[in-house]
C-alpha positions in Angstrom: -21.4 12.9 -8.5 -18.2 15.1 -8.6 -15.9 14.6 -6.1 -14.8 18.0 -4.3 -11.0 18.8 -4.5 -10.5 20.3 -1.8 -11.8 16.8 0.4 -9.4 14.7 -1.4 -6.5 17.3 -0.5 -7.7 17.8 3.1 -7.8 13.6 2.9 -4.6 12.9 1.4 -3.2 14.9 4.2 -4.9 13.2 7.0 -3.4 10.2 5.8 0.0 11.7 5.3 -0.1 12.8 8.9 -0.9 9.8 10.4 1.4 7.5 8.3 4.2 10.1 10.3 2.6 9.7 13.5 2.8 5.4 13.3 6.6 6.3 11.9 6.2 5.2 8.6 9.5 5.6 6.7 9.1 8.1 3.5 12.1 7.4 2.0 12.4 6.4 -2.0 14.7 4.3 -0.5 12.6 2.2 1.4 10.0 2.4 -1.0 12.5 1.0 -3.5 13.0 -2.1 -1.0 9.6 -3.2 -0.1 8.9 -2.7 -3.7 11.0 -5.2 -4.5 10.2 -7.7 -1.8 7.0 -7.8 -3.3 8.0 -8.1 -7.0 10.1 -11.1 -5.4 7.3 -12.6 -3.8 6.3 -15.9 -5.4 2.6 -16.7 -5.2 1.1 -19.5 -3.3 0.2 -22.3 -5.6 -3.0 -23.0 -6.1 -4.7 -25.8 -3.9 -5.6 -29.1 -5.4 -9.3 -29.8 -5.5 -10.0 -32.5 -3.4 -13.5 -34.2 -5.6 -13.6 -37.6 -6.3 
């Protein structure tokens, strides 16, 4: 099934629109730091299994 273009567009926009209406920041710079928030995230270890 091929995807029309012009729904994606219309779509990509929508979102764009309301990420500005909630007050998302669009800045590279606050890209750049939540980026890296999550690149410094450590992940959870993983939980013991309690058999036995």
């Amino acid at each position: 099934m091929a995807k029309d273009h012009q729904n994606e567009k219309s779509q990509s926009d929508r979102f764009k629109q309301v990420a500005k209406d909630v007050g998302a920041d669009e800045s590279e710079a606050a890209f750049e730091e939540k980026l890296r928030k999550l690149a410094k995230a450590k992940t959870p270890a993983p939980k013991a299994d309690a058999k036995g």
